[in-house]
N, C-alpha and C positions, 0 to 999 in steps of 0.2 A: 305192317305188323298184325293186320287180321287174320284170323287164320281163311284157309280155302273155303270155298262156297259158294253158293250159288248168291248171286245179287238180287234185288228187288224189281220184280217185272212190272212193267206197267201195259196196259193197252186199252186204243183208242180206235172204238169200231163203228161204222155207220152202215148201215145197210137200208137203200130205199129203194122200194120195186112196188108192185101194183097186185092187189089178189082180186083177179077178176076185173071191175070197174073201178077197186078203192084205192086209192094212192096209200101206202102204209110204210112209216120210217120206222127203224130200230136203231139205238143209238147206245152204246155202253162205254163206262171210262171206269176202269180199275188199275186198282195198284195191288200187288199179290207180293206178301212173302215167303217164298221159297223152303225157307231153311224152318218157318214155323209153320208152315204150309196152313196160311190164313188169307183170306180180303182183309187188308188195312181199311182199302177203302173203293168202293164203288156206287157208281150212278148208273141205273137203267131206264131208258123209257122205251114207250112205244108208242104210235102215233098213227092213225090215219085221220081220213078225211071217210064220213060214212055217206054224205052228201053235200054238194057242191058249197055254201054257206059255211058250213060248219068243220071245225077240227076237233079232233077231242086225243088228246094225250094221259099216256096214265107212267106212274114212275116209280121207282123203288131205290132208297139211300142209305148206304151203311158204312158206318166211320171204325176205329178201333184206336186208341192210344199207341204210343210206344211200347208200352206194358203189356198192350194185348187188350184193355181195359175196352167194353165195349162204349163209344160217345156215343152214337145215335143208329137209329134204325127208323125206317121212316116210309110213307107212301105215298104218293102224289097222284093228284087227278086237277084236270084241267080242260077247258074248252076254250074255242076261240071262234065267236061268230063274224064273219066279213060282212057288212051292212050293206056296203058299198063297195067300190075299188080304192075309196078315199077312207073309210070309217070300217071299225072293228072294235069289237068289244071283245074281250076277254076273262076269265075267272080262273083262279086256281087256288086250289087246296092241299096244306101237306098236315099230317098226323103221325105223332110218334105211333111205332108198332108197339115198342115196350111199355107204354102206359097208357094209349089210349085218351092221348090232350091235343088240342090241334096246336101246330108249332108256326102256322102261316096261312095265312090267309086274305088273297086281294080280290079287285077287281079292278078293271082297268078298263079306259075308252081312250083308243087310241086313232090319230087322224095321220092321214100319209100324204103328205105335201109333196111337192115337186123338189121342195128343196130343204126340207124338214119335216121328222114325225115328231109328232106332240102327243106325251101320252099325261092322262089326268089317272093316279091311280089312291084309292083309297085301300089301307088293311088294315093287318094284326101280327104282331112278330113278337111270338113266347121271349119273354123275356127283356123286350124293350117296349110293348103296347102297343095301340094303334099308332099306325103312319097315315099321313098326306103329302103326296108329293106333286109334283109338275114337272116332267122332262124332258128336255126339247133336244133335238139328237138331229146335228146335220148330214145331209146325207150328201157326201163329197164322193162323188164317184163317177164314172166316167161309164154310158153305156153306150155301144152300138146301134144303128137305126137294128129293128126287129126284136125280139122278144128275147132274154136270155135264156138259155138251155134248160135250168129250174123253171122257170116259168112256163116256159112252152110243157116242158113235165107237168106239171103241176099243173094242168088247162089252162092258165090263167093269159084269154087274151088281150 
């Protein structure tokens, strides 16, 4: 009983290649409507590596109600140090764009087992407070002798 029209597109795009020496991903996930020709909703990041230790990602999010109503608008920046091949620390920041409050805020030390990662992470989440958490995340997976294809991408031998 709707009338004709176009539906609600979504898309999910990843693009990772190398500029020069630096590994650099792109990553976007929107949902577009057509018929009110808007972003409902979209996440973008982008991401390299500017040297071997270190990652550093930056991101942008924007939501809209049903109505159209805008819920959030927002930026993100992040790094992620590798200590080790076992150890990594991480940091990330998000900020509303509409008022200029931070809406998130962690840090994180994370350790990579052979058969679990453990991450210990402390923050801050507008609207609920500080968190502490402990997450232990088994890692059930099946790999071939040799390095897998991301990896070997990604130098890591």
């Amino acid at each position: 009983g709707a009338p004709d029209g176009f539906q609600p597109v979504a898309a999910l795009a990843e693009l990772l290649t190398w500029v020069g020496s630096v590994p650099l991903g792109i990553t976007h996930d929107g949902r577009y409507d057509l018929e009110k020709d808007d972003t409902v909703y979209s996440r973008s990041f982008l991401g390299f590596r500017p040297f071997r230790p270190w990652d550093v990602e930056f991101g942008y999010h924007r939501g809209v109600d049903p109505a159209g109503t805008l819920l959030y608008e927002a930026a993100s920046a992040g790094t992620r140090y590798r200590v080790s091949q076992k150890w990594e620390f991480e940091a990330v920041e998000t900020i509303s764009v509409i008022d200029d409050r931070g809406l998130d805020s962690r840090v994180m030390l994370r350790r990579i087992g052979h058969d679990f990662v453990t991450e210990i992470e402390v923050g801050y989440v507008a609207g609920e407070g500080t968190r502490f958490s402990i997450n232990l995340t088994p890692l059930i997976t099946y790999k071939p002798s040799g390095i897998g294809l991301l990896d070997r991408w990604l130098g890591r031998d």
